[in-house]
N, C-alpha and C positions, 0 to 999 in steps of 0.2 A: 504494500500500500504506500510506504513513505517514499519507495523507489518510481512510482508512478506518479505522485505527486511533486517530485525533484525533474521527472524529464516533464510533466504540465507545464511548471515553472518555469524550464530551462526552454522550452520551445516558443514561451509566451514572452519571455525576454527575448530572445532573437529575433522574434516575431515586430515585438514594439521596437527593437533597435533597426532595422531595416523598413520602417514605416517612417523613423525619426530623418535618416539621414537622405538625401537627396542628391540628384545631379544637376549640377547645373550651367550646360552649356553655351558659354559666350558666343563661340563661333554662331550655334543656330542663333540666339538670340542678335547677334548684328546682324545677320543673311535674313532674319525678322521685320529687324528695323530697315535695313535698307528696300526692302520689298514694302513697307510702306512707307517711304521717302520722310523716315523718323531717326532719329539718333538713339542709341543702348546709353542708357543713366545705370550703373551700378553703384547701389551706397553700401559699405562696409562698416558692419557697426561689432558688438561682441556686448554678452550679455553680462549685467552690472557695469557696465561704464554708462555712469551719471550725463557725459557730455551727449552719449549718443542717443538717451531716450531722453534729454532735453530737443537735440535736434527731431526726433521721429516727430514727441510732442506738438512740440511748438514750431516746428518751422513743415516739415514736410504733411501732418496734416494739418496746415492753415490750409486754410477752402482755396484760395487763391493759388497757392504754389501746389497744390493737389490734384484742382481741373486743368491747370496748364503741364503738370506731369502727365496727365493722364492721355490729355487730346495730345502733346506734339513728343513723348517718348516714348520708348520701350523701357517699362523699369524693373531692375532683378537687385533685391537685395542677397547678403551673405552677410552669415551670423560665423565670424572667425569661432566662436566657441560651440559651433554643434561640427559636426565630422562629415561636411558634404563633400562631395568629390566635386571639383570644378576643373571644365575642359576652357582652354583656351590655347590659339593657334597651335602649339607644340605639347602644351602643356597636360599635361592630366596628374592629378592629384587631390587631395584634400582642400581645405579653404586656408591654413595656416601657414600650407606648403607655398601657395598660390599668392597670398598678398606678399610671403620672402620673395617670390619668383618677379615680380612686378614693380617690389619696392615703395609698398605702400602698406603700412605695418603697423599704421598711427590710426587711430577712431575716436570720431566718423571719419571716414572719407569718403567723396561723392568724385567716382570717376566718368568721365562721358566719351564714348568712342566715337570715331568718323565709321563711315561705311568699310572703309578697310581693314577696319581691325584696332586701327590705332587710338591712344586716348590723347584726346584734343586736351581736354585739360583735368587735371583731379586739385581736387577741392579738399585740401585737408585741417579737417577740427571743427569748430564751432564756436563761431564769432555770435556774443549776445550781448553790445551795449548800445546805448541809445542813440549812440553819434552812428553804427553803423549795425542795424538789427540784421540778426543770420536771416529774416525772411526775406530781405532786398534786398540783401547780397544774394541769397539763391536766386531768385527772381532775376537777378540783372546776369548771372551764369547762365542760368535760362535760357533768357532771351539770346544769348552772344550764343549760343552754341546752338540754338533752331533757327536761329535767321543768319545761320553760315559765314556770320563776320571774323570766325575766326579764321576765314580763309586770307584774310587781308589786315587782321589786324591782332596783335595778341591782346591777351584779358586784362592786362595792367594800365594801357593806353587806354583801351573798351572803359573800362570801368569809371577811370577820372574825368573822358572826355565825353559820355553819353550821358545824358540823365536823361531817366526814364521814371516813369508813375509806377507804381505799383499799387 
């Protein structure tokens, strides 16, 4: 009886551990977005870091910076602290293995790909004061990255010389 209820147990943990972890492929996700003439948003956060569920909170669901993710990206998050395998160009591995591989290893970060694969820009931490709130800073990342200015101009320039509403 105890032998039957240790392989219940042991089958029903395997069971929940392979429901837990997930795959999550970059390549189809940009061949995604370029097929509907959108950009891949991956945000990297990890669980118990205070910065990164102030950003979920308060900046990625404000209404505003929510419907504008939603209408002009493809959006994939990775939680570095569950054990998902992520494919990207060469790469296959875990999510921990994957942010070493890339070089972005700090959270939040909010990376955005062109149609080729490549990341136009990553956005790393989480800016929250009054002179400049992380929701217009995201919002003006945004914008610079769906209306393809970063083909012409980088985000540093973008940022001081555009003012935009939000």
């Amino acid at each position: 009886m105890l032998q039957t209820l240790v392989k219940i147990f042991l089958i029903a943990f395997l069971f929940q551990s392979t429901l837990q972890a997930k795959t999550i492929d970059i390549n189809s996700l940009i061949a995604k977005a370029k097929q509907s003439d959108k950009h891949l948003f991956v945000w990297l956060h990890k669980t118990g870091c205070g910065y990164c569920e102030n950003m979920r909170e308060f900046t990625l669901e404000n209404e505003v910076i929510a419907e504008y993710v939603k209408r002009h990206f493809i959006f994939e998050h990775i939680n570095v602290s569950e054990n998902d395998t992520v494919k990207y160009q060469d790469f296959i591995g875990n999510s921990q293995d994957f942010v070493e591989e890339i070089g972005y290893n700090f959270y939040p970060s909010s990376l955005f790909f062109d149609e080729s694969g490549e990341i136009i820009i990553a956005e790393v931490g989480f800016v929250d004061t009054k002179k400049n709130p992380n929701e217009e800073h995201m919002y003006k990342i945004l914008n610079f990255v769906n209306s393809k200015i970063y083909k012409n101009i980088d985000f540093i320039d973008y940022k001081y010389d555009v003012q935009e509403e939000f």
